[in-house]
KEKOL-150132 format. One line per 4 residues: number of its first residue (from 1); their letters; for each residue x, y, z of N, C-alpha, C. Coordinates in pm, 1 decimal, decimal comma. Each point is the difference from the previous one (the first is absolute). Layout:
BEGIN
NUM	a	X:Y:Z:X:Y:Z:X:Y:Z ~ ... $
***
This chain:
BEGIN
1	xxxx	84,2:-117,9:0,0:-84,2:117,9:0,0:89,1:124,7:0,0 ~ -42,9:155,3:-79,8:109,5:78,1:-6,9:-63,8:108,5:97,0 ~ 117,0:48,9:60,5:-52,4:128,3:60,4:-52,7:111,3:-28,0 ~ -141,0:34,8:33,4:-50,4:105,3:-84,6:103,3:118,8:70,3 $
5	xxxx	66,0:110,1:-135,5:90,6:113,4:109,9:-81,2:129,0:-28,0 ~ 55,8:59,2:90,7:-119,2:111,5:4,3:16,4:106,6:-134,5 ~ -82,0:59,0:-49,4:-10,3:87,6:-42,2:46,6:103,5:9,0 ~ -44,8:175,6:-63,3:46,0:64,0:40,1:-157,7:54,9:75,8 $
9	xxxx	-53,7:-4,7:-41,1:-183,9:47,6:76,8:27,2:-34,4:162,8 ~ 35,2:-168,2:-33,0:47,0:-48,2:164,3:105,6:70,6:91,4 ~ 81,8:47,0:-66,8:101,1:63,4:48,7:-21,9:103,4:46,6 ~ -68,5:81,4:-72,1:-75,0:107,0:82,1:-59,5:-12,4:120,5 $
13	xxxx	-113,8:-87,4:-2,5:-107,3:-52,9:90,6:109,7:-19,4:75,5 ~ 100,1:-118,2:0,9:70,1:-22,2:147,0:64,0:111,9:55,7 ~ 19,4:66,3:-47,6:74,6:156,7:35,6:-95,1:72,1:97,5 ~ -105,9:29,0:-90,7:-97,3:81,7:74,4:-67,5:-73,3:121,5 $
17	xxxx	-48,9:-154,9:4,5:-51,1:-62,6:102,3:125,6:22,2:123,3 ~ 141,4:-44,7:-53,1:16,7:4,6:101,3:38,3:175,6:89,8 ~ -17,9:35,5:-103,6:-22,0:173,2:114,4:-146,5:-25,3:98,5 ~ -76,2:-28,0:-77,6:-158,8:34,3:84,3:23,9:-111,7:103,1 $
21	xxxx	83,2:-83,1:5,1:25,8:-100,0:111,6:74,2:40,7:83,0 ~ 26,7:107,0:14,9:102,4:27,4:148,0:-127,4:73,7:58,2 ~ 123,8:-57,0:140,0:-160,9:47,1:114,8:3,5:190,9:-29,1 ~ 83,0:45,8:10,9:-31,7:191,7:-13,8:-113,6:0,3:-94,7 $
25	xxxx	2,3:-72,6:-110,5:-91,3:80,0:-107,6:-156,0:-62,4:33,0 ~ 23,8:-167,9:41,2:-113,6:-45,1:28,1:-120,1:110,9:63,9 ~ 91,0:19,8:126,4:-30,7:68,6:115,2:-59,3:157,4:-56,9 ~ 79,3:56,2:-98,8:-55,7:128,4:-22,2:-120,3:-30,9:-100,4 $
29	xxxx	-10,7:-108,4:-80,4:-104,3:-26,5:-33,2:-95,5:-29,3:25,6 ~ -2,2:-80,6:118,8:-135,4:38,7:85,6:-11,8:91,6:40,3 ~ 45,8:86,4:43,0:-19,7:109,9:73,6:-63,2:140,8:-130,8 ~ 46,7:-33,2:-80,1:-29,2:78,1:-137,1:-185,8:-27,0:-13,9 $
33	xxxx	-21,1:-119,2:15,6:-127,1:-67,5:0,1:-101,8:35,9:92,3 ~ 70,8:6,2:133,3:-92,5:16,1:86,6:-15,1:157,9:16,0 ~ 63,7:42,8:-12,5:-2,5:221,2:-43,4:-34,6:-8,0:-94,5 ~ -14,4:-71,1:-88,8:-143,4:18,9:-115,2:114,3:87,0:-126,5 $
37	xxxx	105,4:35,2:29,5:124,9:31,4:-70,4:-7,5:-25,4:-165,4 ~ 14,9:98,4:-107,8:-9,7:-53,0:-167,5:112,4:90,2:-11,0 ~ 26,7:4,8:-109,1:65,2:113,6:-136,9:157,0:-49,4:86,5 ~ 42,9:-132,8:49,6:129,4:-23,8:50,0:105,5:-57,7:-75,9 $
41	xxxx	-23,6:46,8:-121,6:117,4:-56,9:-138,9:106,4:61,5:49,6 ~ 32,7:111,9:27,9:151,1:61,9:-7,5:55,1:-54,0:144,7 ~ -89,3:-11,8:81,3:51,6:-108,5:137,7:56,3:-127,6:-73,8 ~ -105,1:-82,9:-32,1:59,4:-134,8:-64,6:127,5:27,0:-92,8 $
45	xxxx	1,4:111,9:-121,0:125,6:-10,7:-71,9:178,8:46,9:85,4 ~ -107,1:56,2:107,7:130,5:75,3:79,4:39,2:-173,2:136,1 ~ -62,5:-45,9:32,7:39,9:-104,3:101,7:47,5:-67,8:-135,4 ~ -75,2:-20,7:-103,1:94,0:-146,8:-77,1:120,5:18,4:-30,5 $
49	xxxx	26,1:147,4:-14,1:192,1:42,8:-45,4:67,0:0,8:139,6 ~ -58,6:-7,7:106,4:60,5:1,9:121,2:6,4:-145,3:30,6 ~ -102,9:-85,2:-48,8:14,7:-149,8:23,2:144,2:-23,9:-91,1 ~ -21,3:17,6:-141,2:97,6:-55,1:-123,1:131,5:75,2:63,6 $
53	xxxx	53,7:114,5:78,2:113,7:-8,9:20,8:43,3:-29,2:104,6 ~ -78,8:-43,7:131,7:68,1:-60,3:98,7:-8,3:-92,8:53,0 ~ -129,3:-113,1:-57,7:-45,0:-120,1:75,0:-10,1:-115,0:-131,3 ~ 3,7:-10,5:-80,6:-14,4:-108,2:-127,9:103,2:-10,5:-10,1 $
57	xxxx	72,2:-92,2:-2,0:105,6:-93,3:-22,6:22,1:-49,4:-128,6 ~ -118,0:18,6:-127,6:23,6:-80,5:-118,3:0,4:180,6:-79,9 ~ 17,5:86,5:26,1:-8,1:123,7:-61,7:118,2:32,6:-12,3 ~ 89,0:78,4:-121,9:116,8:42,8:0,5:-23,7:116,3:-1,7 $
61	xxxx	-67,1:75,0:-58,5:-12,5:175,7:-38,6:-163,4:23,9:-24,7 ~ -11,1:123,4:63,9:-167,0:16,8:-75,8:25,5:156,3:-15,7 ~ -145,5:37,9:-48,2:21,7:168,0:-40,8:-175,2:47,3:14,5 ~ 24,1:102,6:-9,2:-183,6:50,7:31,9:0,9:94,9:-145,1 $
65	xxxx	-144,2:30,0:-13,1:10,8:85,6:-97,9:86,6:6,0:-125,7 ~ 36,7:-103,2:-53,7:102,5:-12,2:-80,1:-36,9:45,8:-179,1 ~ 49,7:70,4:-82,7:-64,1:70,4:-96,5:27,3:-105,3:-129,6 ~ -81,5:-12,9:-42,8:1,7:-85,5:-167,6:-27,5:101,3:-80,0 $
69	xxxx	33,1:68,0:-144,4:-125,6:37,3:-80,6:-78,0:-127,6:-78,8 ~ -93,5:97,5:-63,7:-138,7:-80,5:-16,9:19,3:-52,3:-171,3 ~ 20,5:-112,7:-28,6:-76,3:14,4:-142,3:-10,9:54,5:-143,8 ~ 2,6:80,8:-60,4:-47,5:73,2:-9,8:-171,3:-74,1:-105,1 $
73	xxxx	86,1:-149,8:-43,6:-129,7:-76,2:-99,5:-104,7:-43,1:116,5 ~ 21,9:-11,8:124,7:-109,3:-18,3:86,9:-65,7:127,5:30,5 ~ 64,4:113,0:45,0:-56,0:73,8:53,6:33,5:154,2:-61,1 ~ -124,2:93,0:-53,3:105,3:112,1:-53,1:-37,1:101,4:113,2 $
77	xxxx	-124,5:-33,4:120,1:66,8:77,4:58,2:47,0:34,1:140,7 ~ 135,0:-48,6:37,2:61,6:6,7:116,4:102,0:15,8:-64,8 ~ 128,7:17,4:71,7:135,2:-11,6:-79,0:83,0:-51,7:117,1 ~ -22,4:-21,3:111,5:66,8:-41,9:91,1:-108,3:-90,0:134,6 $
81	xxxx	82,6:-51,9:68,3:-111,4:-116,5:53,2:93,6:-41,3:168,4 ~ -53,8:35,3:103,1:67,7:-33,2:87,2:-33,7:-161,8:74,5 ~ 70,3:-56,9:12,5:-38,4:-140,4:87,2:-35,7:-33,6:87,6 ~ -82,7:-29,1:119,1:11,6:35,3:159,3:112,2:-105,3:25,2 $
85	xxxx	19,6:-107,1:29,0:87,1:-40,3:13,9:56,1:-79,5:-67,9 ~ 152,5:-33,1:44,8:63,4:-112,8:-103,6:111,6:-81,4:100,5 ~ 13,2:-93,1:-38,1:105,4:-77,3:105,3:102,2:-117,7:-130,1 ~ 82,2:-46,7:84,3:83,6:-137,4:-85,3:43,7:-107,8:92,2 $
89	xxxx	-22,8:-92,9:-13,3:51,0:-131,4:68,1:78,8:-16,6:14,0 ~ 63,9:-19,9:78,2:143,2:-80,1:17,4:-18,2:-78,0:-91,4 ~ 159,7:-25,1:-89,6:34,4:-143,9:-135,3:-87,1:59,4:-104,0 ~ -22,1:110,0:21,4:-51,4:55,9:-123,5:71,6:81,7:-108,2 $
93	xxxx	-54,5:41,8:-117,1:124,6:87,6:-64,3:-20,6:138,5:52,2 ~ 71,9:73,2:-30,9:56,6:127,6:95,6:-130,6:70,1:-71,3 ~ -20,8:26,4:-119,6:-64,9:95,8:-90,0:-157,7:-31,2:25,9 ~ -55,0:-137,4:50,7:-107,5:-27,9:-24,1:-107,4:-55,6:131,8 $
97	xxxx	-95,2:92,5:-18,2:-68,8:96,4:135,6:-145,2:-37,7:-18,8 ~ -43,9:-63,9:107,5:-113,0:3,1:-1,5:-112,5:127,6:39,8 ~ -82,5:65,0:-15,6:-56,2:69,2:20,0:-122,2:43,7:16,7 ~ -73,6:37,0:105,8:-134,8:-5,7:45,7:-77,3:138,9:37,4 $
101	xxxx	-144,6:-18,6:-70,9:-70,6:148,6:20,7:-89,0:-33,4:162,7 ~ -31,2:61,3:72,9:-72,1:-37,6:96,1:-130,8:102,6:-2,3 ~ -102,3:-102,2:41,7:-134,9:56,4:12,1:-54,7:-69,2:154,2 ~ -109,4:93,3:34,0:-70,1:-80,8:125,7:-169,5:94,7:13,2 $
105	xxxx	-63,6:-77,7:57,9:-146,3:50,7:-30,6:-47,4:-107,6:96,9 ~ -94,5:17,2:62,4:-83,8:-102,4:108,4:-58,5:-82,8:-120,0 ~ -77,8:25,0:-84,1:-120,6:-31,0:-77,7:97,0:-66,1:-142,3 ~ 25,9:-142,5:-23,2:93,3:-83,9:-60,5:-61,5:104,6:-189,4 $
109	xxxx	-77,0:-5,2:14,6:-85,4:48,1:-171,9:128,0:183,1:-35,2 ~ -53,3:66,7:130,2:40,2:130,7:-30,8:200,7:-42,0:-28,7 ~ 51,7:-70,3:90,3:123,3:-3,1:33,2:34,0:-86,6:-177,6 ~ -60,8:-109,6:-40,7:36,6:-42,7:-108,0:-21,7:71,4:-166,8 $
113	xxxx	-127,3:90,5:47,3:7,1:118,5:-100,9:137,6:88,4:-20,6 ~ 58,4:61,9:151,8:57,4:90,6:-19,8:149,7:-81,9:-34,6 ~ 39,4:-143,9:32,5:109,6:-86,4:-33,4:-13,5:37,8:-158,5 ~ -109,3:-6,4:-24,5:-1,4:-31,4:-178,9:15,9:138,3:-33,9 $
117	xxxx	2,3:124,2:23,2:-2,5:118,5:-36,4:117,0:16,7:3,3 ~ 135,5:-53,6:116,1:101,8:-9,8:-52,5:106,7:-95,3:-40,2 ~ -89,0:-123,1:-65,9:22,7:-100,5:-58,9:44,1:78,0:-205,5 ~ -142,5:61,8:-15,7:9,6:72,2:-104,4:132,1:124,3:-29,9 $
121	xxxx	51,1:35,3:96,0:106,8:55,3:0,1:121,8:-17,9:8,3 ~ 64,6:-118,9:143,6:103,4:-33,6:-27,3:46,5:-72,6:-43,1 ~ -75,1:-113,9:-86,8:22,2:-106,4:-128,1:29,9:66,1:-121,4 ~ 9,0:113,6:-11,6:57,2:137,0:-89,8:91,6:19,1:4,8 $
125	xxxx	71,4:-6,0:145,3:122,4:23,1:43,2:142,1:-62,8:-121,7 ~ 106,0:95,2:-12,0:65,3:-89,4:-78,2:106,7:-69,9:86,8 ~ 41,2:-106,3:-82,7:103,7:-114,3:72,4:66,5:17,2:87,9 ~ 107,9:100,8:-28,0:101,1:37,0:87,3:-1,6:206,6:17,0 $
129	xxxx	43,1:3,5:142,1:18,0:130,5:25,2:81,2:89,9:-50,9 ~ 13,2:107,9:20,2:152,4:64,9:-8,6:108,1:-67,7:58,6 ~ -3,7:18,4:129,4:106,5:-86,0:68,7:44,7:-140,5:-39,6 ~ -60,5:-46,2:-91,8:0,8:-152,6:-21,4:-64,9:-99,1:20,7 $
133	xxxx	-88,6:51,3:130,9:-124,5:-183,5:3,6:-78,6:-26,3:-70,7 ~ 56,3:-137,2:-5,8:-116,6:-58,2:-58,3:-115,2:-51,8:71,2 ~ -121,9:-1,2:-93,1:-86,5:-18,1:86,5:-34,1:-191,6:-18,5 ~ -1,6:-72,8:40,8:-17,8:-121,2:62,1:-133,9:-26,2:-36,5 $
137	xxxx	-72,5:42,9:62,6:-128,6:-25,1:75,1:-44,7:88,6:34,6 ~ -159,7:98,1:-60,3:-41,6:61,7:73,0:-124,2:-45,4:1,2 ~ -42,5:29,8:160,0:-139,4:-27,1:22,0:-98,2:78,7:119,9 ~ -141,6:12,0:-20,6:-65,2:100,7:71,2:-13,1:-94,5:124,8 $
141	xxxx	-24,9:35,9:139,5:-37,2:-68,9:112,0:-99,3:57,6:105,1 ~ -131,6:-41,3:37,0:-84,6:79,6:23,9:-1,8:-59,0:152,1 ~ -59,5:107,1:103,6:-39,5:-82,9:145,0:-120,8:47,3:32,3 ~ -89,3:-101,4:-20,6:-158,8:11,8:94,0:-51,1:-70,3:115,1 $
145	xxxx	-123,3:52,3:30,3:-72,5:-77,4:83,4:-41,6:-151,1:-37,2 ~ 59,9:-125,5:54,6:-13,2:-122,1:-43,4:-149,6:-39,1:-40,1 ~ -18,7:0,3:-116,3:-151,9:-66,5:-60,4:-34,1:-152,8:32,5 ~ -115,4:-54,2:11,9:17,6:-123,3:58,8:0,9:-64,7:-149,4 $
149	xxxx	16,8:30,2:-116,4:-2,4:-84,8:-128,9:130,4:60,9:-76,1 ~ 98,5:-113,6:-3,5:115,2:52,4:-65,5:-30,3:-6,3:-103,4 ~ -61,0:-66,7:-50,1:-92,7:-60,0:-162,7:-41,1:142,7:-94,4 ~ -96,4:102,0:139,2:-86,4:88,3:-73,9:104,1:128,8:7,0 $
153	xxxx	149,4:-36,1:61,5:96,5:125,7:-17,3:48,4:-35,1:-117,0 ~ 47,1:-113,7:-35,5:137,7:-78,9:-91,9:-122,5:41,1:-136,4 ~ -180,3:19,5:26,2:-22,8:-8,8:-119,4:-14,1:130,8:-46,1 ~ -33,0:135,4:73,1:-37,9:77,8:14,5:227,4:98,0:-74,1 $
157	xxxx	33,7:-75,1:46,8:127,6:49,7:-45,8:42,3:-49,4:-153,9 ~ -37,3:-133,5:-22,1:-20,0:-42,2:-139,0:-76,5:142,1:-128,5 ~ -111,5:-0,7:62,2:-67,4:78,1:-50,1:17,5:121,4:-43,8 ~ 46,2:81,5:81,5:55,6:131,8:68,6:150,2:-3,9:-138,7 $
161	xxxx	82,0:-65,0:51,1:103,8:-12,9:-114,2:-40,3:1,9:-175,8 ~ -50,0:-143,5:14,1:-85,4:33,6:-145,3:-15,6:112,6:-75,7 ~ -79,2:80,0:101,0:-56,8:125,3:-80,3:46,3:69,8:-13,1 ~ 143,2:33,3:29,2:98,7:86,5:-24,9:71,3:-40,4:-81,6 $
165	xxxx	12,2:-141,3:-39,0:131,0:-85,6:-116,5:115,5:-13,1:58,6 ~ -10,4:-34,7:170,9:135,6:-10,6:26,6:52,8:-125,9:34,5 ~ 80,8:-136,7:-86,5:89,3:-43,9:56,6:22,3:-41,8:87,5 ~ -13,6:-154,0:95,4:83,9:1,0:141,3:30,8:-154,2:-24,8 $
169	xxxx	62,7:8,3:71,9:37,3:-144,8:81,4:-34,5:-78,4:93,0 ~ -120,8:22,9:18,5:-90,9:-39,1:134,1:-24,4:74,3:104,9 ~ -80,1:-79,1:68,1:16,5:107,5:171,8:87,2:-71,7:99,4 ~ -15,9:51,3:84,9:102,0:-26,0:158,5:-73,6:63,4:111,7 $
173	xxxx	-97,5:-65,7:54,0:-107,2:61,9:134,4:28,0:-79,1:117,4 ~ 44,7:69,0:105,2:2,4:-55,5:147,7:-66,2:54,5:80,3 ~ -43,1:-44,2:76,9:-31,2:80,1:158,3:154,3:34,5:47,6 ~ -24,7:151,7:53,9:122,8:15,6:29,2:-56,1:41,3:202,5 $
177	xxxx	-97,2:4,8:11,4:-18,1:30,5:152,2:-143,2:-61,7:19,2 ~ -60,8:28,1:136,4:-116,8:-78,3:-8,2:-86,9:102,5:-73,8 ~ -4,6:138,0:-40,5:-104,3:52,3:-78,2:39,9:55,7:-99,9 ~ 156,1:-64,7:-62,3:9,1:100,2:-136,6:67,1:-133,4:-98,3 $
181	xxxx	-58,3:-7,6:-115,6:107,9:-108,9:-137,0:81,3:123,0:-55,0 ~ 60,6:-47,4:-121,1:88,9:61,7:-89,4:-43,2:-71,6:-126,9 ~ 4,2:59,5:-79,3:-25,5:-59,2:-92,3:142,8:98,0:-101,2 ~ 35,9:-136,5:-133,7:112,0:107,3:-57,1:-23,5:-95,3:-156,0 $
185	x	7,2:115,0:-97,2:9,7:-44,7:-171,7:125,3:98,7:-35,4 $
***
């Protein structure tokens, strides 16, 4: 029997699960929940660059905000495109960066709309930066209130994609606390 090896979708997912698995974030995530707490993206993008440079062990370098231009046969109009985040694996090549937009919304529908709003944008993004990265892997990653049907998220995101013409490689949905999943394309 051969070993299934992970992906790069997976690679993400294990990245990000294991941030939402340390007790600090657990902990502020409930607490986010129970203060009734929204609009906490720049919290999440700001703890995950604080996770990726001092507690992940499989991370060599990451960057925030990192600039691509756009396209120009995808898109005529942006001309530049910032990343929220990007990271690289250890045993990886130096140039080639995975990179992630972050969204969050209680309500899984609104949060996978607005994933796809900038699904349509940074799949525009071109390959490599100024500086040189390449981009690996990019993918949107959303955090909601856990739905009790992963079925009617996984389909509702099917859908949602579709109608824009975008491309993926599947999903990647966990529970990441007792009241929030992730979902990531």
């Amino acid at each position: 029997m051969t070993e299934k090896r992970p992906n790069d979708l997976d690679n993400i997912g294990e990245v990000l699960l294991s941030f939402f698995n340390t007790e600090r974030i657990g902990e502020s995530l409930r607490l986010i929940h129970k203060n009734g707490l929204t609009g906490w993206e720049k919290w999440w993008q700001t703890e995950f660059a604080l996770y990726l440079a001092t507690e992940n062990e499989m991370i060599a370098e990451w960057d925030m905000e990192h600039l691509f231009d756009v396209d120009k046969r995808t898109s005529l109009e942006m001309k530049r495109i910032a990343l929220d985040i990007g990271f690289r694996l250890k045993r990886q090549q130096r140039d080639e960066w995975y990179f992630v937009e972050l969204k969050q919304d209680d309500a899984y529908r609104i949060c996978i709309d607005r994933m796809c709003q900038d699904a349509d944008k940074v799949f525009c993004a071109r390959r490599k930066s100024f500086e040189g990265l390449k981009i690996k892997y990019i993918a949107c990653a959303g955090v909601f209130l856990t739905h009790n049907s992963q079925k009617e998220v996984l389909d509702y995101a099917e859908e949602a994609l579709d109608s824009i013409n975008v491309d993926h490689d599947g999903f990647f949905i966990e529970k990441v606390s007792q009241k929030h999943s992730v979902l990531i394309f």
